[in-house]
C-alpha positions in Angstrom: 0.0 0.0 0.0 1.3 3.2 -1.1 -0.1 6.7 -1.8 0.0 9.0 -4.2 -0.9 12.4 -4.5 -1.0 15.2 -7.6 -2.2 18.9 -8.5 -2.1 21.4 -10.8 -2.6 25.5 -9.5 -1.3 27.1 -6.8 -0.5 25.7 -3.6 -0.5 27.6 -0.5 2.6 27.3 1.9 2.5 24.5 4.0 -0.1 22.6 1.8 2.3 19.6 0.0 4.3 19.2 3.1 1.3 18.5 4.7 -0.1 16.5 2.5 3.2 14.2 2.2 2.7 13.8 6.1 -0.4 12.8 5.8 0.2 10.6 3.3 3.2 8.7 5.4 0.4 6.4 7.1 0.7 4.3 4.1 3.5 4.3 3.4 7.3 4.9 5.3 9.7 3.0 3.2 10.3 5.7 0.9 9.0 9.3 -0.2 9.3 11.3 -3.7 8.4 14.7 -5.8 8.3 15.5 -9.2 7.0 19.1 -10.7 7.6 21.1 -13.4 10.3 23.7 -13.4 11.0 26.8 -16.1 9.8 24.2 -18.8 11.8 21.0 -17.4 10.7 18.0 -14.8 12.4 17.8 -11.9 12.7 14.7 -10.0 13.5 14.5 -5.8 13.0 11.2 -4.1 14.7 9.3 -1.2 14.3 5.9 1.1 12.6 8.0 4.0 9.7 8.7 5.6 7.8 11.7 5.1 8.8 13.5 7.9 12.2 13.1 7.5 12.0 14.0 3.7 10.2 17.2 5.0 12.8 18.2 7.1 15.6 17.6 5.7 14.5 19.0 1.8 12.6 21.6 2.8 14.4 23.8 -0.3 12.8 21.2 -2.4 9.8 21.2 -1.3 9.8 24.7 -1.5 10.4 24.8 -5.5 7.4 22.2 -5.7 4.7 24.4 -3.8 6.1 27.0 -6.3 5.6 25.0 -9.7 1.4 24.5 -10.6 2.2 21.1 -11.6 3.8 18.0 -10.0 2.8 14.7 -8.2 4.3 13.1 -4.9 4.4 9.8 -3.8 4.7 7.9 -0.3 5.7 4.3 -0.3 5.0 1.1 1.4 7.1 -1.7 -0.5 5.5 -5.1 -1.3 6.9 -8.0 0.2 10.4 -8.7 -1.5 10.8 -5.5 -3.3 13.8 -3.5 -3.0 13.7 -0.4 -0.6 16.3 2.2 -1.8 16.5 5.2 -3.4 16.3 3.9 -7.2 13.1 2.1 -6.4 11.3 5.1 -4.7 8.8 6.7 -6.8 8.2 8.7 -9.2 9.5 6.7 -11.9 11.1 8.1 -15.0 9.7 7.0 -18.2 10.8 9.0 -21.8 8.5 12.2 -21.0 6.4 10.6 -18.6 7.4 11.3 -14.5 4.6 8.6 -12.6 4.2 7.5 -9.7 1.9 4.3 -8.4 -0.4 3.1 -5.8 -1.0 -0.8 -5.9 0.5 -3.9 -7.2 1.5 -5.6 -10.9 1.2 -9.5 -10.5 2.5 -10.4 -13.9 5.1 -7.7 -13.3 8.0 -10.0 -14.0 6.0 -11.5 -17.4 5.2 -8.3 -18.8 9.4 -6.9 -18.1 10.6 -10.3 -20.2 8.1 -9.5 -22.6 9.4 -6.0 -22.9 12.8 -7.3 -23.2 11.9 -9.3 -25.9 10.2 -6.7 -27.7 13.3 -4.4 -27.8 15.7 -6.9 -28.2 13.6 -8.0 -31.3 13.5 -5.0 -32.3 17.1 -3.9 -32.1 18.5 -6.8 -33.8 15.6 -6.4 -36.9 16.7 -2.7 -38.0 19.5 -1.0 -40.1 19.0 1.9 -39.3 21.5 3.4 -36.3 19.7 5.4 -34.3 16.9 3.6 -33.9 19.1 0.1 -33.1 20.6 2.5 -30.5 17.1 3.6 -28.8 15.8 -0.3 -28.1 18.9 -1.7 -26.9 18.3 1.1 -24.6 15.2 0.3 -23.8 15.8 -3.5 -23.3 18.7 -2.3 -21.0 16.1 -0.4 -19.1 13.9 -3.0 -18.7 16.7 -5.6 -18.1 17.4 -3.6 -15.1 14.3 -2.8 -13.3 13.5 -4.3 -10.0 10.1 -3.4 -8.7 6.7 -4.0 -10.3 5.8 -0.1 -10.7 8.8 0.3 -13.2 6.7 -1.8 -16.0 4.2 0.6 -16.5 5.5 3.7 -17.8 5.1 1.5 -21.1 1.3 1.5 -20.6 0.9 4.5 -19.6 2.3 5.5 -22.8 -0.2 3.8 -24.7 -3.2 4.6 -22.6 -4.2 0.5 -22.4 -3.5 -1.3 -19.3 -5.2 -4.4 -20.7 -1.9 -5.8 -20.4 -1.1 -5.3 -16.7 -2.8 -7.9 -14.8 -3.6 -5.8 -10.5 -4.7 -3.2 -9.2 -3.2 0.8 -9.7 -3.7 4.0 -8.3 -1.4 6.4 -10.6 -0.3 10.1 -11.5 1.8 11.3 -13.9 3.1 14.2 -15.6 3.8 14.7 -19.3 4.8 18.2 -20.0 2.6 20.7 -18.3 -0.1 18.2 -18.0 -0.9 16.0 -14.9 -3.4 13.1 -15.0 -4.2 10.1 -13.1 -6.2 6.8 -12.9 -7.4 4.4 -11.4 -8.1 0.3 -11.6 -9.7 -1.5 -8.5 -7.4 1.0 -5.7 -8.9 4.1 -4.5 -8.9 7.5 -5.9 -10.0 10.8 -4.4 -9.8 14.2 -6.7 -10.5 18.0 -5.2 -11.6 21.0 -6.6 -9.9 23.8 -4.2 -10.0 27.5 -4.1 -8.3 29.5 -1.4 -6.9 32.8 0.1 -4.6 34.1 2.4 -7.1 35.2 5.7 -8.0 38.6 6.1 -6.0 41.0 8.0 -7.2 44.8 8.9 -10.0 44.1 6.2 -7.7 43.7 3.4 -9.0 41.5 0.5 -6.4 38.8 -0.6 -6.2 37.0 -4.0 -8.6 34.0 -4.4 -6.0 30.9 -5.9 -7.2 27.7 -7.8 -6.0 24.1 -7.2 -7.1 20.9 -8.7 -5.6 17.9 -6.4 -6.1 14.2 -6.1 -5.0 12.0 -3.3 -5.3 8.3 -2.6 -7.9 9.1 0.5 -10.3 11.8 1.2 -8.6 12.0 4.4 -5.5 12.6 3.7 -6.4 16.2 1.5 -8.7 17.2 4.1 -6.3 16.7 7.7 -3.7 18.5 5.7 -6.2 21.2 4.9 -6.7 21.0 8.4 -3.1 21.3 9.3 -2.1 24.6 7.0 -2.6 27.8 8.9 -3.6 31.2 7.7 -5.6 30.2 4.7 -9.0 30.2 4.3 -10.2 26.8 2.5 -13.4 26.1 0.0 -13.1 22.9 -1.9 -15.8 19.8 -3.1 -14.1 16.6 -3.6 -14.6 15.0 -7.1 -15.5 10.8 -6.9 -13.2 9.5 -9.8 -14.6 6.5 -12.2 -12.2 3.6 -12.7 -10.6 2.6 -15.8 -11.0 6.6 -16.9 -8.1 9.0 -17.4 -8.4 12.4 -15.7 -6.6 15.2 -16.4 -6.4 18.2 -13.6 -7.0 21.7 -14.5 -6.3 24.9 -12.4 -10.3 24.7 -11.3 -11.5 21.3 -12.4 -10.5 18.1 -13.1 -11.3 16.5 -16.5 -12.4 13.1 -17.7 -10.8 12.0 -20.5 -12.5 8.9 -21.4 -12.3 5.1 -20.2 -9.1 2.9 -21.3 -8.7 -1.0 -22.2 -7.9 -2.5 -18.6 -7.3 -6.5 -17.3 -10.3 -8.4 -16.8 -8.3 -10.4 -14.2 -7.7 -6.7 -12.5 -8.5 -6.9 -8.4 -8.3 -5.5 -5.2 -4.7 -6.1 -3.3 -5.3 -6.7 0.9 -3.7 -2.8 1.5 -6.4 -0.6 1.9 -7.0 2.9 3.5 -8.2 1.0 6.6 -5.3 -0.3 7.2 -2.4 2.1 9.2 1.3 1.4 8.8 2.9 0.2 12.1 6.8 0.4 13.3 8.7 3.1 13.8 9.5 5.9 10.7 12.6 5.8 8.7 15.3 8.2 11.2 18.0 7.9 8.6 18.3 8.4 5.0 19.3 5.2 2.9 21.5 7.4 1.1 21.4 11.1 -0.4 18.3 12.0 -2.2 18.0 11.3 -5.8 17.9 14.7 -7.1 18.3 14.6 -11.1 16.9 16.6 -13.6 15.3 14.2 -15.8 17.6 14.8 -18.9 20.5 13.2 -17.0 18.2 10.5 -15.5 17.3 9.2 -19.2 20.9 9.0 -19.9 21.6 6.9 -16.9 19.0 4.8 -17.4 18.6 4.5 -21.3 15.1 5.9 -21.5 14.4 8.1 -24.2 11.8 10.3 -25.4 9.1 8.5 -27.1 
């Protein structure tokens, strides 16, 4: 069980932080950013809890209230998954920064498969560059460790019908953030706020779409930011549909192919993480702009 969280307008200080720590209940094994930044994404994540991610990148944070578009992610790793800092999320895929709520049973079928393809496809072309992009690509796959990492490949595509679980996802591509979801819950927000009054002075009324794995978690952080006056409705999100958040609305995109096989994991919102939070980082946070990250992991624009 993991949770994820996304927006798109402006975010009062105090709100993601918040919202991270809020998040944390489901998740302590790892926690992660991604926004948009003067055109480029921008990718923080580390093996800590929220809390200590708070604390100790509180300049990052900063730079993501700032941006009106980015995603964050708290994780609880399924049994025998790695916990470091390459397998926190968000994940890096060609344009696409996503993060994931749930679990991939075929995960490990659907990376060989992948393989395949761009092996295949590698050894039957001439032509240089493209040889060059799916040995890459098989690379990438060859090296991936946790179910999550598979899907940037469906996401892509817009057709899960492949991916045999249950997903709760966001992602950005561009200046656009969307999410999903197949048999894990979903929670979107339509949020307008303002700065409270002082000596009768009228202050700007901001817009913010956000979604969040729980109603809860959107409304204790509301709860938690001080000085700001808060008006929102939350927005019940179909499965199987994108969505695509707006400043003041969030936007239905239409229903994709998903698994028939698709079903409920035994993580749910009723269920609190136990044991004590991450003190320590694993190691330093990951902290790449994405153009370097692509190079390091041979994942190109698609």
């Amino acid at each position: 069980m993991c949770s994820i969280l996304s927006w798109k307008g402006d975010l009062p200080k105090g709100l993601l932080s918040a919202l991270l720590i809020e998040a944390e209940s489901r998740g302590k094994d790892s926690t992660g950013i991604a926004f948009r930044e003067e055109g480029h994404n921008v990718v923080y994540r580390q093996a800590v809890s929220a809390h200590y991610f708070v604390k100790t990148n509180n300049k990052h944070c900063g730079e993501a209230r700032r941006s009106k578009t980015g995603i964050g992610h708290t994780r609880r790793a399924s049994k025998g998954m790695p916990i470091n800092n390459i397998n926190a999320h968000p994940f890096i895929f060609g344009k696409y920064i996503f993060a994931h709520n749930g679990k991939i049973d075929n995960w490990q079928d659907l990376k060989i498969g992948l393989i395949n393809k761009y092996a295949e496809a590698a050894k039957n072309t001439e032509v240089a560059a493209e040889k060059t992009s799916a040995e890459k690509m098989a690379q990438f796959y060859r090296g991936i460790m946790t179910d999550s990492m598979v899907l940037g490949e469906y996401i892509s595509s817009r057709d899960f019908s492949p991916v045999m679980g249950c997903m709760g996802l966001a992602w950005i591509n561009r200046d656009n953030v969307y999410c999903f979801r197949s048999n894990k819950e979903l929670v979107g927000a339509v949020v307008t706020w303002k700065e409270k009054e002082e000596n009768s002075t009228a202050k700007e009324v901001h817009n913010l779409a956000l979604v969040a794995s729980t109603r809860k978690i959107i409304s204790e952080a509301i709860n938690h930011v001080k000085g700001v006056e808060f008006d929102y409705d939350f927005v019940d999100l179909d499965e199987n549909t994108i969505y695509r958040l707006e400043v003041n609305k969030i936007v239905a995109e239409g229903t994709v192919p998903v698994n028939p096989a698709n079903h409920e994991d035994q993580f749910t919102s009723a269920e609190v993480v136990s044991g004590t939070p991450v003190s320590t980082p694993v190691s330093t946070p990951v902290s790449i702009p994405v153009t370097q990250e692509l190079e390091k992991y041979g994942c190109y624009l698609l």
